[in-house]
C-alpha positions in Angstrom: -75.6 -23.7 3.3 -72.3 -22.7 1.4 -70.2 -19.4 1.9 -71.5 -16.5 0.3 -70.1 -15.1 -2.5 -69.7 -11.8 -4.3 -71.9 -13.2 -6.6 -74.7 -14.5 -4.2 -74.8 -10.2 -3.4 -75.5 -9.3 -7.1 -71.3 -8.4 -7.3 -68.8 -9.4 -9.9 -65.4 -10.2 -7.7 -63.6 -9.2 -10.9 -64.7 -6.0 -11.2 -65.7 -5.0 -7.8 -61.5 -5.8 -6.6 -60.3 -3.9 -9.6 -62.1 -1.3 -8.5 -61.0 -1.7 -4.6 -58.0 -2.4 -6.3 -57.5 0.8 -8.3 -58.4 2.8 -5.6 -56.0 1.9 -3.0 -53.1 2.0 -5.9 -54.0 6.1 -6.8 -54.8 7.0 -3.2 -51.4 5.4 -1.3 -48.4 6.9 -1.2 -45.3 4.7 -2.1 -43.3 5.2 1.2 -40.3 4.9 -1.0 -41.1 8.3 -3.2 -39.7 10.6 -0.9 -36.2 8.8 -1.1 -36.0 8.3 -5.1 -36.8 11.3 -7.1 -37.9 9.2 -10.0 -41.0 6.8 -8.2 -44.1 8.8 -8.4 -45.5 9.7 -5.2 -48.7 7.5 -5.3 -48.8 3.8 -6.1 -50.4 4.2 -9.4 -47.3 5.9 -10.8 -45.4 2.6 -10.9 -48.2 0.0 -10.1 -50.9 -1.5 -11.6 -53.9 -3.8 -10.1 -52.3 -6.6 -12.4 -49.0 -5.8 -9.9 -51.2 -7.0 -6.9 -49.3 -10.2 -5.6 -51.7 -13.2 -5.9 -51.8 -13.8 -2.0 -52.7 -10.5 -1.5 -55.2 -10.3 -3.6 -56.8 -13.2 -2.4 -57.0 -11.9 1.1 -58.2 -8.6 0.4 -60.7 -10.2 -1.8 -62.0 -11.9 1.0 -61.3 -9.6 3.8 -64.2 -7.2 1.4 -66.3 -10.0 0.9 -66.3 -10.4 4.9 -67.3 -6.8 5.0 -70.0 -7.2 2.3 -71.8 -10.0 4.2 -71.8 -8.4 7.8 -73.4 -5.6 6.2 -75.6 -6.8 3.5 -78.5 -5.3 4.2 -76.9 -2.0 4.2 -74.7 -2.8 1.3 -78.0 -3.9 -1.0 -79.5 -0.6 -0.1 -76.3 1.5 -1.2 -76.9 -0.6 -4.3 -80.5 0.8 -5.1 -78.4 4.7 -5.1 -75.0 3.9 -6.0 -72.7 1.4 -8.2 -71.2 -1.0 -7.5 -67.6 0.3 -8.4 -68.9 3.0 -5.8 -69.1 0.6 -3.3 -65.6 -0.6 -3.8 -63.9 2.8 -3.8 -66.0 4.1 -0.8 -65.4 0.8 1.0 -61.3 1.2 0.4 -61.3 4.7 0.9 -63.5 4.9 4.3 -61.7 2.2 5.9 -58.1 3.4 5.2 -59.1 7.0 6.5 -59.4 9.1 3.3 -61.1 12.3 3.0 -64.0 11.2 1.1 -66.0 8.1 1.0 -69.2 6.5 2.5 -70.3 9.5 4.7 -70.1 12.2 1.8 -72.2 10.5 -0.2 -75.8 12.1 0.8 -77.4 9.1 1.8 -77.8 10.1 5.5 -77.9 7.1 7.8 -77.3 4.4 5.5 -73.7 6.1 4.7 -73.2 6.6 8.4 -73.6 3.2 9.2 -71.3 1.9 6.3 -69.0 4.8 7.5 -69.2 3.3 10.9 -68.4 -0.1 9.8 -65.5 0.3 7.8 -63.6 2.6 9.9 -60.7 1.1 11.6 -59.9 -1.5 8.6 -57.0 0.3 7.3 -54.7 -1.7 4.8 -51.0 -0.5 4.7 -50.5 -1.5 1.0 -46.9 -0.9 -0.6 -44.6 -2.0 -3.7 -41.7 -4.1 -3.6 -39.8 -6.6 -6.3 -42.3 -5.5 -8.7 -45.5 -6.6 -7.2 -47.8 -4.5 -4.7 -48.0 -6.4 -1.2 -50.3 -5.6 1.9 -49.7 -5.5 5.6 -53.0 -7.6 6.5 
């Protein structure tokens, strides 16, 4: 038996990580903001997901897809309520800590659980030379 793939969980990759993707760019501050006046304070004031350096990508790709499988059953019945670009912002925002994600969602247990496992998998994401990197 292969690896599983985004596509073996009824995901698109592409539009499932731009998702992820646009998510962590509008809800990370750009450390450097509070030293130039003109960067925006959040990512998505200077960034775009197309500014997401290749490696990076690549590994946060399949850091999610790691995720996705350890909790597929889970994940498929989030599915049956929710979108999948749901699943992608709730999965970037509960593991980095946000105010909003997985447990807000209404779906009583089943968002616990997903709460439960994605806390603790925060990403430090930040810009630099043009292209957003990731402490992974």
């Amino acid at each position: 038996m292969g690896t599983a793939t985004y596509q073996d969980l009824g995901l698109s990759e592409i539009n499932f990580m731009e998702q992820y993707l646009t998510t962590a760019l509008w809800s990370s501050q750009d450390p450097d903001a509070e030293h130039d006046p003109n960067l925006g304070e959040m990512l998505d004031a200077q960034y775009s997901t197309d500014d997401v350096h290749g490696l990076v990508y690549e590994r946060l790709s399949q850091r999610a897809l790691d995720w996705l499988i350890a909790n597929e059953a889970d994940v498929r019945l989030y599915l049956q309520e929710r979108s999948e670009s749901d699943l992608a912002h709730d999965l970037w925002l509960t593991e980095n800590g946000h105010g909003a994600g997985f447990w807000d969602r209404g779906l009583g247990d089943l968002g616990q659980r997903l709460t439960d496992a994605a806390r603790g998998r925060e990403v430090f994401i930040h810009g630099a030379f043009g292209q957003i990197h990731a402490d992974l």
